[in-house]
Jmol script that loads the backbone (N, CA, C; Angstrom):
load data "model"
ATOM      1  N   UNK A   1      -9.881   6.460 -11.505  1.00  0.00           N
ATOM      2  CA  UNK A   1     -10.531   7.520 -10.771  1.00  0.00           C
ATOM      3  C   UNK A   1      -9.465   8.359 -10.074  1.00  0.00           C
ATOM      4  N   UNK A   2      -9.445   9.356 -10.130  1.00  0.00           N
ATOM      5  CA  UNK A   2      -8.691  10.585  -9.741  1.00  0.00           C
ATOM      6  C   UNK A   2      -8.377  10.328  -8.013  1.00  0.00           C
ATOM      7  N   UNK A   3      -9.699  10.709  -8.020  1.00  0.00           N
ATOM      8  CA  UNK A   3      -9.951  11.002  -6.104  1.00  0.00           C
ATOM      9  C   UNK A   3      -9.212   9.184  -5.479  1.00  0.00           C
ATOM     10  N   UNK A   4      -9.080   8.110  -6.318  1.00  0.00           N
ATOM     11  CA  UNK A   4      -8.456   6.846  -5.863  1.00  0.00           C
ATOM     12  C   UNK A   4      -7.169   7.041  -5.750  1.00  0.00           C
ATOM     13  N   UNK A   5      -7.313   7.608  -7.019  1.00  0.00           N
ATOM     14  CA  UNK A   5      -5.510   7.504  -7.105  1.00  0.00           C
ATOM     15  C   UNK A   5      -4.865   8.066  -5.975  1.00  0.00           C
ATOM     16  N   UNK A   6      -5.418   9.491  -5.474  1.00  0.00           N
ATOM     17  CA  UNK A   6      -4.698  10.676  -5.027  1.00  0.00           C
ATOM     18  C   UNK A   6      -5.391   9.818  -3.461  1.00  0.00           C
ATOM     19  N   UNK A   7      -5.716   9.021  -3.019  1.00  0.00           N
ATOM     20  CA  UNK A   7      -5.478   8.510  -1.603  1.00  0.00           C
ATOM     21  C   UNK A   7      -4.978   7.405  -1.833  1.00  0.00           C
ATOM     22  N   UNK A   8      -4.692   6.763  -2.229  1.00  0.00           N
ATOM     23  CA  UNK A   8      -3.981   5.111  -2.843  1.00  0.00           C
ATOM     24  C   UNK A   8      -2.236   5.522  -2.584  1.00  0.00           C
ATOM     25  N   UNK A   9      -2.122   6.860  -3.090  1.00  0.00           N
ATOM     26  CA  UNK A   9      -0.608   7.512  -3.535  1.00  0.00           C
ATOM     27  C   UNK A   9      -0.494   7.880  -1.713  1.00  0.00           C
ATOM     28  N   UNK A  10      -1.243   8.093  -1.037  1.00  0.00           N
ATOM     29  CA  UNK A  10      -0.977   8.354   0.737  1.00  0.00           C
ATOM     30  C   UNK A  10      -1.094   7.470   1.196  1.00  0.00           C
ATOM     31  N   UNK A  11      -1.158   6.242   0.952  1.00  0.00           N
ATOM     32  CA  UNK A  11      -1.596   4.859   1.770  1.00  0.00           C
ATOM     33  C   UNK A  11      -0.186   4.255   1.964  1.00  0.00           C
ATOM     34  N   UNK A  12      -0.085   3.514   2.980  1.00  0.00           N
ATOM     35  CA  UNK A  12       0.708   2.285   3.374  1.00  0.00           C
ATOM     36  C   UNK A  12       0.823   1.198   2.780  1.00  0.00           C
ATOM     37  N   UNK A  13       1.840   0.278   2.468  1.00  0.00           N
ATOM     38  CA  UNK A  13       1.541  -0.838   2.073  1.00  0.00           C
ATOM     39  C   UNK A  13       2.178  -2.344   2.800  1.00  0.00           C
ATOM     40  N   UNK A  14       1.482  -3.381   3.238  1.00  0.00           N
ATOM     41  CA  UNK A  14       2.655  -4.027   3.963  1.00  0.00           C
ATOM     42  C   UNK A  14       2.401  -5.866   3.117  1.00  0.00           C
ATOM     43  N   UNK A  15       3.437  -6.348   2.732  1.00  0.00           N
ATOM     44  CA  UNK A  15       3.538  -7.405   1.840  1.00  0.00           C
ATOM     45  C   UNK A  15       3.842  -8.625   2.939  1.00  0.00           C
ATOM     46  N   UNK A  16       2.827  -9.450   3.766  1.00  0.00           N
ATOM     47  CA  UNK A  16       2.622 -10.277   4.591  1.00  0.00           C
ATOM     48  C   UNK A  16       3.007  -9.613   5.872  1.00  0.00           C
ATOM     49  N   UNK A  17       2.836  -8.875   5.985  1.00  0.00           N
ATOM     50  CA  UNK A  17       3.151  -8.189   7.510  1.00  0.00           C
ATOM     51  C   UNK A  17       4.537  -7.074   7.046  1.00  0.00           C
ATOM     52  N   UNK A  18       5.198  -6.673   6.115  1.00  0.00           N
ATOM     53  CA  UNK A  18       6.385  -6.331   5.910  1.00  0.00           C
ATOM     54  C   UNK A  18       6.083  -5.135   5.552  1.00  0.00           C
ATOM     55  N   UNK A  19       6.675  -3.788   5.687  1.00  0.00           N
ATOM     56  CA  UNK A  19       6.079  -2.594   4.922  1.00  0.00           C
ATOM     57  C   UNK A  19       6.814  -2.585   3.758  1.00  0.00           C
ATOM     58  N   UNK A  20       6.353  -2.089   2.466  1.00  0.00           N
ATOM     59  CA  UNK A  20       6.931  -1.537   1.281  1.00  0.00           C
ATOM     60  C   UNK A  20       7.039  -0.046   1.026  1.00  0.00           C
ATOM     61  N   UNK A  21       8.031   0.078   1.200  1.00  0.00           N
ATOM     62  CA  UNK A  21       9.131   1.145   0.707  1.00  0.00           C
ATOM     63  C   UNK A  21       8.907   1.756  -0.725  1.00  0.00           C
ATOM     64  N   UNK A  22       8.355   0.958  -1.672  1.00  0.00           N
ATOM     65  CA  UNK A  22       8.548   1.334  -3.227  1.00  0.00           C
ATOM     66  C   UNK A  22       8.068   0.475  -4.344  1.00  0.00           C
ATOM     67  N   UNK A  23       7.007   0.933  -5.366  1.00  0.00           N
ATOM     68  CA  UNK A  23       6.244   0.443  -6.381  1.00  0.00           C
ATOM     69  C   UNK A  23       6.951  -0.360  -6.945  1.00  0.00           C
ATOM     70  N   UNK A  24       7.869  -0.196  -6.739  1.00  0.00           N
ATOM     71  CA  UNK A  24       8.896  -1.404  -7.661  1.00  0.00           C
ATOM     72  C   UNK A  24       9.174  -3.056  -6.731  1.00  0.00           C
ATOM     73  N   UNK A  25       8.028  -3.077  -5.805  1.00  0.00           N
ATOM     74  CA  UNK A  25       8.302  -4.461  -5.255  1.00  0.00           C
ATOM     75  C   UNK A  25       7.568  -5.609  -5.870  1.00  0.00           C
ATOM     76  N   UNK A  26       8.375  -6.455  -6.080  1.00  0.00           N
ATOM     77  CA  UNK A  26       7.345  -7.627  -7.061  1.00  0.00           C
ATOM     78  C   UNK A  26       6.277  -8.193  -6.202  1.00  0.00           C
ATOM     79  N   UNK A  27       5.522  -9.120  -6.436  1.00  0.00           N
ATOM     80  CA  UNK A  27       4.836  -9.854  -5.515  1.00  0.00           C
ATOM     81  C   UNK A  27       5.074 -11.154  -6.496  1.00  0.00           C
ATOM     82  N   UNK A  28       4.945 -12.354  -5.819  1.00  0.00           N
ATOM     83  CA  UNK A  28       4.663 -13.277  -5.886  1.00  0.00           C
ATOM     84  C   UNK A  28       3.452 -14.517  -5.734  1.00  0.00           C
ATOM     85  N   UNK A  29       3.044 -15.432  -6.415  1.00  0.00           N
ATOM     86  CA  UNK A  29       1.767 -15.884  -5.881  1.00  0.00           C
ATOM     87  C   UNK A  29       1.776 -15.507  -3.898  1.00  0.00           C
ATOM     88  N   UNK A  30       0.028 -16.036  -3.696  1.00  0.00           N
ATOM     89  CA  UNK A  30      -0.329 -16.427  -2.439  1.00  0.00           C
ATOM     90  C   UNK A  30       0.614 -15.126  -1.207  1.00  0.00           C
ATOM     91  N   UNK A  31       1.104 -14.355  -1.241  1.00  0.00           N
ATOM     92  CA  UNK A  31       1.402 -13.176  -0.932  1.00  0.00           C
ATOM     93  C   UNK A  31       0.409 -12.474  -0.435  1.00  0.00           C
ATOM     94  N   UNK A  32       0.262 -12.175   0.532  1.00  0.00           N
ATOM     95  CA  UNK A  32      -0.898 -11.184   1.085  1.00  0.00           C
ATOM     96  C   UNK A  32      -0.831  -9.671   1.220  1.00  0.00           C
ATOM     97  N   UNK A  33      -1.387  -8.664   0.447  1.00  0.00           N
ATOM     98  CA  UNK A  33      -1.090  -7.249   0.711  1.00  0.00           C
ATOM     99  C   UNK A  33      -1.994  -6.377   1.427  1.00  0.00           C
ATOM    100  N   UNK A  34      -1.426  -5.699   2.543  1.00  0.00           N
ATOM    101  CA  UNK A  34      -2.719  -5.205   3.049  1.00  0.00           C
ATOM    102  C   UNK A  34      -1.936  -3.424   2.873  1.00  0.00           C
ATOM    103  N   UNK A  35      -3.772  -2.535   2.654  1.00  0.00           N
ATOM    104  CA  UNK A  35      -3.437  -1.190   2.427  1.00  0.00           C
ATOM    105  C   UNK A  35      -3.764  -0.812   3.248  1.00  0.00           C
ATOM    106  N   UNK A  36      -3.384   0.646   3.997  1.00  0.00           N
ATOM    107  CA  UNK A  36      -3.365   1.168   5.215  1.00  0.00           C
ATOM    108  C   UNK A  36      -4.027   2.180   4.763  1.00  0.00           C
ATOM    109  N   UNK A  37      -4.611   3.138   5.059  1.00  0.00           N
ATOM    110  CA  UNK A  37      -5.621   4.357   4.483  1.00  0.00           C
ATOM    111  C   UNK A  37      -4.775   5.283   5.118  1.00  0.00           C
ATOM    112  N   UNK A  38      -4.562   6.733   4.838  1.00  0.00           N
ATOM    113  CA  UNK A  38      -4.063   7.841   5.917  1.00  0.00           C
ATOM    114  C   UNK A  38      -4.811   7.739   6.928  1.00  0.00           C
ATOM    115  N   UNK A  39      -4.357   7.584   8.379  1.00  0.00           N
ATOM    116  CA  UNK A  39      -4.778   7.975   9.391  1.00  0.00           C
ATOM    117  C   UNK A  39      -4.351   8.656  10.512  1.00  0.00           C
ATOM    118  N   UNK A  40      -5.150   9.063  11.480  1.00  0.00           N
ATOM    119  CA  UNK A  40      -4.150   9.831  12.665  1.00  0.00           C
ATOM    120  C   UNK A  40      -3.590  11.485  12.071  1.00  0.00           C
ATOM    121  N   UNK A  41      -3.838  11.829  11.005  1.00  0.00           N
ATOM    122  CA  UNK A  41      -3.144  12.874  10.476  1.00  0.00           C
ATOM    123  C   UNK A  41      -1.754  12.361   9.505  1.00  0.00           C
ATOM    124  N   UNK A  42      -1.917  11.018   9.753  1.00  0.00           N
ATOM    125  CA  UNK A  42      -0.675  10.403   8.732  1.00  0.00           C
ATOM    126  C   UNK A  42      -1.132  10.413   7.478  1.00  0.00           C
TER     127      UNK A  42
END
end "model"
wireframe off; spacefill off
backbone 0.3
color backbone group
């Protein structure tokens, strides 16, 4: 879906509490990812 992609591509990402920097981070089992939505004008 278009309209996913194009807010997914503005979102945050943080890999057990850690932020990610770049699509190229692996994950590993049992790893927890949480997504941040734009907010605040961010």
């Amino acid at each position: 879906d278009a309209g996913l992609a194009k807010v997914l591509a503005r979102c945050s990402y943080l890999r057990d509490g850690i932020a990610v920097r770049t699509t190229a981070t692996e994950l590993a089992n049992a790893q927890t990812i949480d997504v941040l939505p734009p907010f605040a004008g961010g």
